[in-house]
N, CA, C and O atoms as a GROMACS GRO file, in nm:
protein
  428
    1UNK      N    1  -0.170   1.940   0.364
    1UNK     CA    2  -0.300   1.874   0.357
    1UNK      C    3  -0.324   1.825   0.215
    1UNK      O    4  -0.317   1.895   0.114
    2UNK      N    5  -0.355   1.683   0.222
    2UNK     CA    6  -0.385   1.644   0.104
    2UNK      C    7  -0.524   1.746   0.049
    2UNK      O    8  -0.579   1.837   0.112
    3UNK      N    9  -0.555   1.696  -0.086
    3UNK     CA   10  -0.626   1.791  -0.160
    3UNK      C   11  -0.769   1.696  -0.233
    3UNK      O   12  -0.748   1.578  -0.261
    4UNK      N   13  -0.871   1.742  -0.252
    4UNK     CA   14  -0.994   1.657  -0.240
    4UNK      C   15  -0.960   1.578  -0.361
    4UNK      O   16  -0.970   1.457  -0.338
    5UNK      N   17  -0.926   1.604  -0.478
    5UNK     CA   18  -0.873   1.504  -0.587
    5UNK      C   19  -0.792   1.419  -0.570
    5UNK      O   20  -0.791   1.322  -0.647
    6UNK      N   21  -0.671   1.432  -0.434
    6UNK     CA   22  -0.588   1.304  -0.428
    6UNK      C   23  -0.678   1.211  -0.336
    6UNK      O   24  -0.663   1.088  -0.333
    7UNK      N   25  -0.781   1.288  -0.255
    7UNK     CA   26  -0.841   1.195  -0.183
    7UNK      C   27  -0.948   1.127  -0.269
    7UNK      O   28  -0.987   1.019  -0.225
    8UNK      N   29  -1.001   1.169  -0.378
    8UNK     CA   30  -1.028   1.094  -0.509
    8UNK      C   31  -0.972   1.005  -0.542
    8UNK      O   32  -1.023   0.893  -0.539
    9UNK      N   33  -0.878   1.023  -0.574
    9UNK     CA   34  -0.790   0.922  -0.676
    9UNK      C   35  -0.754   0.806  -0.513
    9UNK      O   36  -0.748   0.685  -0.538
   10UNK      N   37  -0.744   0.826  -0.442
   10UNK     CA   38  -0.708   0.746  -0.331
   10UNK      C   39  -0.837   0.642  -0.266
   10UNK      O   40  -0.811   0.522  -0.257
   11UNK      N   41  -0.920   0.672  -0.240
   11UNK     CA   42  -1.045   0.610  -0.258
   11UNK      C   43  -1.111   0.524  -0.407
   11UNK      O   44  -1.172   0.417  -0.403
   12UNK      N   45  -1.085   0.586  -0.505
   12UNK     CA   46  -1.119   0.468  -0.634
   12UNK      C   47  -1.005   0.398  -0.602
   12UNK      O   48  -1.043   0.281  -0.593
   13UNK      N   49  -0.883   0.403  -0.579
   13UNK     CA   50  -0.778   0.298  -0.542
   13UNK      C   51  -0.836   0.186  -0.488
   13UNK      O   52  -0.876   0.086  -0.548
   14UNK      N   53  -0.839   0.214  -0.351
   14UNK     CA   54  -0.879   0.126  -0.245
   14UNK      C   55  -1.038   0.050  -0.314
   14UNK      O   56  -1.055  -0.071  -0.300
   15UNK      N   57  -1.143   0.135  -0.384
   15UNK     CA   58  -1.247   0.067  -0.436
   15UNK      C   59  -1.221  -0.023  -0.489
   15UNK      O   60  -1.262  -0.129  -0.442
   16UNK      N   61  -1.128  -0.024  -0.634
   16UNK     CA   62  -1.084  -0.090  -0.714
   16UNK      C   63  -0.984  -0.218  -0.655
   16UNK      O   64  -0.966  -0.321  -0.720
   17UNK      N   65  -0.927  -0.196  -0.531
   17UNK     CA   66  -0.888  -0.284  -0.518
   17UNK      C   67  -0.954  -0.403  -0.363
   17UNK      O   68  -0.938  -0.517  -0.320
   18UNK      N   69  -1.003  -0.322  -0.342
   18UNK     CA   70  -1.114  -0.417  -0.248
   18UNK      C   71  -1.200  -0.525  -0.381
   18UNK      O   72  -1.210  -0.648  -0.383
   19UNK      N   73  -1.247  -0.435  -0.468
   19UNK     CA   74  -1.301  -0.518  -0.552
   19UNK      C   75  -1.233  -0.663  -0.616
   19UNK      O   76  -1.278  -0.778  -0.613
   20UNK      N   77  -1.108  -0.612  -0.673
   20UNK     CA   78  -0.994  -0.736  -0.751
   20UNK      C   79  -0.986  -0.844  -0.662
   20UNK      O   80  -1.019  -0.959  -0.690
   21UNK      N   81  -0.931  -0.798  -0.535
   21UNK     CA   82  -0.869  -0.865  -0.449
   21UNK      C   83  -0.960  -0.947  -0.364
   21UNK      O   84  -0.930  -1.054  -0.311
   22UNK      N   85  -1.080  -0.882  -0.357
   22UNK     CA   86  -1.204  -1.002  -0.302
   22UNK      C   87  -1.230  -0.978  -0.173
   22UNK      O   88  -1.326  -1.043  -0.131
   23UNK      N   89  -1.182  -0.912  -0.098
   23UNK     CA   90  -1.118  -0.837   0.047
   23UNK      C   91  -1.246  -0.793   0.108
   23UNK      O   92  -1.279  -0.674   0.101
   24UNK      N   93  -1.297  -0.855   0.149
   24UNK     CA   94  -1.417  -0.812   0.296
   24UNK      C   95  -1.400  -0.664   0.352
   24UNK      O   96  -1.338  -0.642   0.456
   25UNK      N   97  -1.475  -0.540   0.259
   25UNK     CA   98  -1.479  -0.416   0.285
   25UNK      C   99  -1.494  -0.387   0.457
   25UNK      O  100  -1.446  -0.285   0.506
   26UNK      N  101  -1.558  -0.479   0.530
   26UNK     CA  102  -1.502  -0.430   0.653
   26UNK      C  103  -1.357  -0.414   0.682
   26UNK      O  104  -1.314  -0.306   0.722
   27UNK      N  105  -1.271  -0.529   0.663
   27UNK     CA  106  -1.150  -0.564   0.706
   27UNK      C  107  -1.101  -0.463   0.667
   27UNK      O  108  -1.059  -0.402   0.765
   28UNK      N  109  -1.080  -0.402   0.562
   28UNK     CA  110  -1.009  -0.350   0.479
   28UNK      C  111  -1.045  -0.162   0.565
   28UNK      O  112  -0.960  -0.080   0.598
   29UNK      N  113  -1.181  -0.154   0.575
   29UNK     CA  114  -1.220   0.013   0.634
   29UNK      C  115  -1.174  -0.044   0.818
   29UNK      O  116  -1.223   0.030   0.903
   30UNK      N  117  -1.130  -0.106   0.847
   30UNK     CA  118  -1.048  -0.129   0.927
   30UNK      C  119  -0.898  -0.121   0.968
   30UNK      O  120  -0.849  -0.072   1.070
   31UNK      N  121  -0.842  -0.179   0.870
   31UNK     CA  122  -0.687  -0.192   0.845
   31UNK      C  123  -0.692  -0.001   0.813
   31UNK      O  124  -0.618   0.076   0.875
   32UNK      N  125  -0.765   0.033   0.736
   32UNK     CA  126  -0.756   0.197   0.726
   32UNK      C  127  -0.747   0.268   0.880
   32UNK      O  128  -0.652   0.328   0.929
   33UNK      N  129  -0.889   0.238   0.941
   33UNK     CA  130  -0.891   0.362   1.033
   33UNK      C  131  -0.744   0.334   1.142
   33UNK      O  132  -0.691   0.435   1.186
   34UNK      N  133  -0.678   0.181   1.187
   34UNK     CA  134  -0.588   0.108   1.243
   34UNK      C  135  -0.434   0.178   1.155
   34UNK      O  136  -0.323   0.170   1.206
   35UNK      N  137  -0.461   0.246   1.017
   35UNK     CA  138  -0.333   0.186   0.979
   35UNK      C  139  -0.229   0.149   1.035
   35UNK      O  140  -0.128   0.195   1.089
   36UNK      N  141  -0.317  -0.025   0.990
   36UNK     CA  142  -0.231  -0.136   0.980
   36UNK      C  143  -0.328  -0.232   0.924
   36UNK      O  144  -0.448  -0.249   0.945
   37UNK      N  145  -0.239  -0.290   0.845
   37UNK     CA  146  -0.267  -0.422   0.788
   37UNK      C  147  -0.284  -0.552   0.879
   37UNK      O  148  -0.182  -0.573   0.943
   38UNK      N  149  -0.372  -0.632   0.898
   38UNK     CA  150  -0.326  -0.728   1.032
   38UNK      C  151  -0.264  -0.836   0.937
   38UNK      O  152  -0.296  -0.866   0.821
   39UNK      N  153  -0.149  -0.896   1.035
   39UNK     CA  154  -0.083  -1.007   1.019
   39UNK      C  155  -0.105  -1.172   0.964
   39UNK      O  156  -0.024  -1.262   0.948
   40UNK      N  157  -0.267  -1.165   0.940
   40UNK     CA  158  -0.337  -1.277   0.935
   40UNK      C  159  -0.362  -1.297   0.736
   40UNK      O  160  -0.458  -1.354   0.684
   41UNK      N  161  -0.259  -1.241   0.672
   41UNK     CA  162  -0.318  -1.285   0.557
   41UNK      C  163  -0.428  -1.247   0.510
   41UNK      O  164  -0.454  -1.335   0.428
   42UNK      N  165  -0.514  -1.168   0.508
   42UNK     CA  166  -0.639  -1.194   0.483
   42UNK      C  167  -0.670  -1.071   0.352
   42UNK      O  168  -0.731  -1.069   0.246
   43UNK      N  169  -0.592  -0.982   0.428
   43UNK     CA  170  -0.581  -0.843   0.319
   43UNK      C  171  -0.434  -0.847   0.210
   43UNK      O  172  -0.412  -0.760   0.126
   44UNK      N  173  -0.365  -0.940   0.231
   44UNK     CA  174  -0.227  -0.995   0.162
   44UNK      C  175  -0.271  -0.898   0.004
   44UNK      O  176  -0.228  -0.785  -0.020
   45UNK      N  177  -0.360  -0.970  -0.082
   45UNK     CA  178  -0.390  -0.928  -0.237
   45UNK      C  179  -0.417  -0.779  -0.205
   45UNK      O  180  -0.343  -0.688  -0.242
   46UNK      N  181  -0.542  -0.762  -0.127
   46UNK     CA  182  -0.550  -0.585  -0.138
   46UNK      C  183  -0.433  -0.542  -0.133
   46UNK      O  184  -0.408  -0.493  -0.244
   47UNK      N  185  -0.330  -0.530  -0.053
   47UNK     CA  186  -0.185  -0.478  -0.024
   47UNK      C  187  -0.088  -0.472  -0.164
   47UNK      O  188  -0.016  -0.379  -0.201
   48UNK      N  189  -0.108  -0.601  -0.225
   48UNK     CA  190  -0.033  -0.592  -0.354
   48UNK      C  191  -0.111  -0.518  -0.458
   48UNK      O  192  -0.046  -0.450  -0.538
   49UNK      N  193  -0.230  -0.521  -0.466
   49UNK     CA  194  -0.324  -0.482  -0.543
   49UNK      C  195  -0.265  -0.272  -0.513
   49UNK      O  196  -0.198  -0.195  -0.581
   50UNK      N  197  -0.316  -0.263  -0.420
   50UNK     CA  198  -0.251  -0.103  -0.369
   50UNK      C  199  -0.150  -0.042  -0.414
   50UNK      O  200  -0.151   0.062  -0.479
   51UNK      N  201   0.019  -0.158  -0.354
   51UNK     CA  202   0.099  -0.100  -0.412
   51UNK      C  203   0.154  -0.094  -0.523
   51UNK      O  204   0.252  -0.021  -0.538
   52UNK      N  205   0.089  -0.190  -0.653
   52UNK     CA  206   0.120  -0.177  -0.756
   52UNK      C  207   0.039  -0.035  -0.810
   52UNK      O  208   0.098   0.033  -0.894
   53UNK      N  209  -0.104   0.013  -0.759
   53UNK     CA  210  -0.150   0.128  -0.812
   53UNK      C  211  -0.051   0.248  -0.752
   53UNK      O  212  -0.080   0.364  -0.784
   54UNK      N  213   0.042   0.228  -0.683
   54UNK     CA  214   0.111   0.312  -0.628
   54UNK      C  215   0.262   0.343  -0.690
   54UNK      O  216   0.347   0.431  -0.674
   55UNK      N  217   0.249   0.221  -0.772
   55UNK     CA  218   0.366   0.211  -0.833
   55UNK      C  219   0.488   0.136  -0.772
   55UNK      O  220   0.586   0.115  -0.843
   56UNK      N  221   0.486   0.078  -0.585
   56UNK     CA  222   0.540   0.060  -0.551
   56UNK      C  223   0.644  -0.099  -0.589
   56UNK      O  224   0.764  -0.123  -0.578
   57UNK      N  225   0.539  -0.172  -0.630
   57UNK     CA  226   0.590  -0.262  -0.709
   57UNK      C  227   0.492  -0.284  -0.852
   57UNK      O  228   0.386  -0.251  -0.904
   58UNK      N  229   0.621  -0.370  -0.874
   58UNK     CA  230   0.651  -0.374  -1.041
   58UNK      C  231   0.470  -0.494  -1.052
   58UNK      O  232   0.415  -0.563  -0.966
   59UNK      N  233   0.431  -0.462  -1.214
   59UNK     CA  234   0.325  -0.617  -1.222
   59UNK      C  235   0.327  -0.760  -1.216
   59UNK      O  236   0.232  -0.838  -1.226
   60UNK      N  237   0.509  -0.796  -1.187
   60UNK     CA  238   0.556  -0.859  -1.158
   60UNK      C  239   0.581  -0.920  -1.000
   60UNK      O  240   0.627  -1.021  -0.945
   61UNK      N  241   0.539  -0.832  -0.976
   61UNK     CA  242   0.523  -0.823  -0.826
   61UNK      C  243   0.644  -0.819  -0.739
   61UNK      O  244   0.656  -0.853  -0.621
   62UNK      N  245   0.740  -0.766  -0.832
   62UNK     CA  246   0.878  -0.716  -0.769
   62UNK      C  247   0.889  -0.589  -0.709
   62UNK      O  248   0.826  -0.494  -0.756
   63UNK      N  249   0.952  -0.579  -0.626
   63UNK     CA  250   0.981  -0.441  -0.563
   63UNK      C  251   1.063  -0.342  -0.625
   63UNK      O  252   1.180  -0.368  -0.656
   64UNK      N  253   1.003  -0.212  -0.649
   64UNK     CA  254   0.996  -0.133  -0.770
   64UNK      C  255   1.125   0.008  -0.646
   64UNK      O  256   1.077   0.082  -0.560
   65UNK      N  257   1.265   0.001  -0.678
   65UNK     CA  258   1.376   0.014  -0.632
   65UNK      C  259   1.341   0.180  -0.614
   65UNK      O  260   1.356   0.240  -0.508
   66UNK      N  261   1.314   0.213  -0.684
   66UNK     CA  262   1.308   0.383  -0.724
   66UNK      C  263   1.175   0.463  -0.699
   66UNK      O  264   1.072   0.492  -0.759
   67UNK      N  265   1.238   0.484  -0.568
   67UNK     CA  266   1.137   0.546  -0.512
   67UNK      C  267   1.082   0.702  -0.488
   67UNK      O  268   1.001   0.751  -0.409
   68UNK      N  269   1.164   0.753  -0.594
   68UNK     CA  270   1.124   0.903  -0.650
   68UNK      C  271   0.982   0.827  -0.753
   68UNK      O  272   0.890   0.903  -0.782
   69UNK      N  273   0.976   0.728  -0.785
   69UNK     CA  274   0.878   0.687  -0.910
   69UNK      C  275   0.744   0.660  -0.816
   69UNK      O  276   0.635   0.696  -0.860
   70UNK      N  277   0.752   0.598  -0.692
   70UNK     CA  278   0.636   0.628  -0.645
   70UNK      C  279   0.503   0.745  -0.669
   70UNK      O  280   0.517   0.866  -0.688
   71UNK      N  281   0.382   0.676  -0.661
   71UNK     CA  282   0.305   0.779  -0.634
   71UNK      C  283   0.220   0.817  -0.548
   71UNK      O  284   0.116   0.880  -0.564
   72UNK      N  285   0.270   0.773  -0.448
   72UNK     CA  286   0.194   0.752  -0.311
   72UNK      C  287   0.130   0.902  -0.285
   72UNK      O  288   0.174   1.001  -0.344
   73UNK      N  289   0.054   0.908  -0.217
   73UNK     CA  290   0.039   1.091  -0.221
   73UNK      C  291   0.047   1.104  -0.011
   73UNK      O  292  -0.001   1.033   0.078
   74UNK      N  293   0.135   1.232  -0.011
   74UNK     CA  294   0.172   1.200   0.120
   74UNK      C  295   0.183   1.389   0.164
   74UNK      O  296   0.197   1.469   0.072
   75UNK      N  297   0.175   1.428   0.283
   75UNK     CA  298   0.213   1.539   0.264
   75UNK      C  299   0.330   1.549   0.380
   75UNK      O  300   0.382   1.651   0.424
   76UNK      N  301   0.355   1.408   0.415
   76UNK     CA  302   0.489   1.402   0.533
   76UNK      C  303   0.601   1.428   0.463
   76UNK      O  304   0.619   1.358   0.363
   77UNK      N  305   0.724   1.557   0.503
   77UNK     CA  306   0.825   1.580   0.447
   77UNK      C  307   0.944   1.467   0.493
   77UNK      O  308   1.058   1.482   0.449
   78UNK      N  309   0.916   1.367   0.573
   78UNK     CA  310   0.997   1.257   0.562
   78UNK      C  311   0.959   1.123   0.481
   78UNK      O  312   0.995   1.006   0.496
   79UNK      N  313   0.891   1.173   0.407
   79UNK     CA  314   0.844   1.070   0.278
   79UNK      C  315   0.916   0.975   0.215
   79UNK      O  316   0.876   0.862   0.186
   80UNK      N  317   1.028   1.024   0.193
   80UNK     CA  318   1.146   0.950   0.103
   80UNK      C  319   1.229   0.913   0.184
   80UNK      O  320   1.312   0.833   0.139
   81UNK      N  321   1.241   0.946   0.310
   81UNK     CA  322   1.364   0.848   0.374
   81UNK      C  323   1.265   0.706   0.445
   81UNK      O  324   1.308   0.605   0.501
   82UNK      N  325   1.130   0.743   0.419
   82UNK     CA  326   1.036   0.630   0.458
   82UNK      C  327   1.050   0.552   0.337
   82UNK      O  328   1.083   0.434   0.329
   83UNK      N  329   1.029   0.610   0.271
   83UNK     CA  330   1.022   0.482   0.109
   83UNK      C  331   1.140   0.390   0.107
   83UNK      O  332   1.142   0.274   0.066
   84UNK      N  333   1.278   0.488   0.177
   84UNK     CA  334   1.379   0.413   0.151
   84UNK      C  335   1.466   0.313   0.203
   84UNK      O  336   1.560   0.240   0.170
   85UNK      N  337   1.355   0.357   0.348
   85UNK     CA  338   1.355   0.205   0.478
   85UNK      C  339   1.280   0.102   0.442
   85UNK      O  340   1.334  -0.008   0.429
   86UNK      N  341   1.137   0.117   0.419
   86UNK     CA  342   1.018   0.081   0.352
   86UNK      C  343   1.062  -0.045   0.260
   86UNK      O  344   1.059  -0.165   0.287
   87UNK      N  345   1.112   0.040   0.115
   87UNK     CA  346   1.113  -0.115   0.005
   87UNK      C  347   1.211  -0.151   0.048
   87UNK      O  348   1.278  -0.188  -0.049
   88UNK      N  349   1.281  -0.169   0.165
   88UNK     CA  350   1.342  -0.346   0.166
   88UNK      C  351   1.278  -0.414   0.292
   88UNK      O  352   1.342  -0.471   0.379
   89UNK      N  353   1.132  -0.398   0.289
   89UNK     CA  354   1.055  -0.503   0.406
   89UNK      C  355   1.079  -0.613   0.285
   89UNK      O  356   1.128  -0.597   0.173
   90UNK      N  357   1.023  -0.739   0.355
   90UNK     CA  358   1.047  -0.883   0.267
   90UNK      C  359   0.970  -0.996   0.337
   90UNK      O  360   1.001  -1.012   0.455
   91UNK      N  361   0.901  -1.055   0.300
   91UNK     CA  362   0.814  -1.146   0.365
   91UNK      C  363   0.834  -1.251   0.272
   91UNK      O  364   0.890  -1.225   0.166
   92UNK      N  365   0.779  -1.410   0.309
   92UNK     CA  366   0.790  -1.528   0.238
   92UNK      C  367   0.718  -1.508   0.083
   92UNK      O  368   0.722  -1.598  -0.001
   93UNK      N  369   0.666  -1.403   0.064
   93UNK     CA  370   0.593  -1.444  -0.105
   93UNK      C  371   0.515  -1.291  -0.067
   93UNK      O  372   0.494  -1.245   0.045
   94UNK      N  373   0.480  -1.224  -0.214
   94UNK     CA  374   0.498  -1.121  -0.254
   94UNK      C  375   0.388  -1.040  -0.150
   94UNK      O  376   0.424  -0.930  -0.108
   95UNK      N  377   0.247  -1.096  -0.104
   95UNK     CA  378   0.176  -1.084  -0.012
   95UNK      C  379   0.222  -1.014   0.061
   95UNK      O  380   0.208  -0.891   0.059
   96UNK      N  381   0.323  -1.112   0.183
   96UNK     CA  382   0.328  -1.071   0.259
   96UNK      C  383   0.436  -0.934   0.292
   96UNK      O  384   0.438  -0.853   0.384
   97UNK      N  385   0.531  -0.953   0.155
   97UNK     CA  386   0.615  -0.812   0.130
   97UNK      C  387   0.512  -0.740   0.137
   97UNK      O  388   0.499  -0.675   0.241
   98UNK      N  389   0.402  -0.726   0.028
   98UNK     CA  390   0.371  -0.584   0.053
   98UNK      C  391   0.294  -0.550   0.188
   98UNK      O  392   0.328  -0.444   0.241
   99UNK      N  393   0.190  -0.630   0.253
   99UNK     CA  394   0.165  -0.630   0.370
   99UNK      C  395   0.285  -0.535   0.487
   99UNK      O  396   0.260  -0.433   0.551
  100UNK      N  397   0.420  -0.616   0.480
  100UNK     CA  398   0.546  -0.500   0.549
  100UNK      C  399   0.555  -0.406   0.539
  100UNK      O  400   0.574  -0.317   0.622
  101UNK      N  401   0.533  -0.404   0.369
  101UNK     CA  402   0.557  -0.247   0.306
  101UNK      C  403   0.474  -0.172   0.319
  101UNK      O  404   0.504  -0.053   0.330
  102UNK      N  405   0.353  -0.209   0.323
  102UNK     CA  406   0.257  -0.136   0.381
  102UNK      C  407   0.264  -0.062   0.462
  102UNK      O  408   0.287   0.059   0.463
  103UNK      N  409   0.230  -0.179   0.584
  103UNK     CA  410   0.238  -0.132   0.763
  103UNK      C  411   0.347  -0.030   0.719
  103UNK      O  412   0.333   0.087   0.684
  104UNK      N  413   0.449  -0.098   0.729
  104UNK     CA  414   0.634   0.025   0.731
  104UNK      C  415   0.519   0.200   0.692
  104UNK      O  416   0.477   0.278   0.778
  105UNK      N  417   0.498   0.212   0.541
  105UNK     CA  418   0.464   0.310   0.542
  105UNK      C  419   0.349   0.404   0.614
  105UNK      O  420   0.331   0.526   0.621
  106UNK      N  421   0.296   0.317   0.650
  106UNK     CA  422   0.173   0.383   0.706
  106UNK      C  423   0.196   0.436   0.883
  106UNK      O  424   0.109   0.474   0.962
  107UNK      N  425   0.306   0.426   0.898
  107UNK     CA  426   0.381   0.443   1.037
  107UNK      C  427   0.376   0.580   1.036
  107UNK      O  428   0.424   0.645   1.128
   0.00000   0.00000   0.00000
């Protein structure tokens, strides 16, 4: 069981990045309770916005290979063979990668 401080730090996440990203707080407390991201573009920036606080990709918006460096907070003991299916989703432009990468993890 996660622990009330990661669910801290996990919530200013998502605040902070609903905010950047411009992302219609419904959509977004949606794509949560669903996890899933829908297919329509719309949450594309929140997604990158996320997994860069996650470390998952680079500020470059490259996909960040090393996935012991993650900091996703998870308490599934198949964590890492998810990360390691996970970063090679790939979509037309960095969006929609992380959007994949997303969904993928949230499976």
């Amino acid at each position: 069981m996660l622990t009330a401080e990661v669910g801290t730090y996990m919530y200013e996440y998502q605040r902070d990045c609903t905010i950047e990203s411009g992302a219609d707080a419904s959509l977004v407390a949606s794509a949560e309770e669903n996890h899933r991201i829908p297919d329509d573009g719309r949450l594309d920036t929140f997604a990158v916005c996320m997994l860069k606080k996650y470390n998952v990709l680079h500020k470059d918006g490259s996909v960040n290979q090393d996935v012991r460096s993650y900091t996703i907070f998870s308490d599934d003991i198949e964590e890492g063979r998810k990360r390691e299916m996970c970063k090679n989703k790939t979509g037309r432009d960095v969006g929609e990668t992380a959007r994949k990468i997303t969904n993928c993890l949230s499976k």
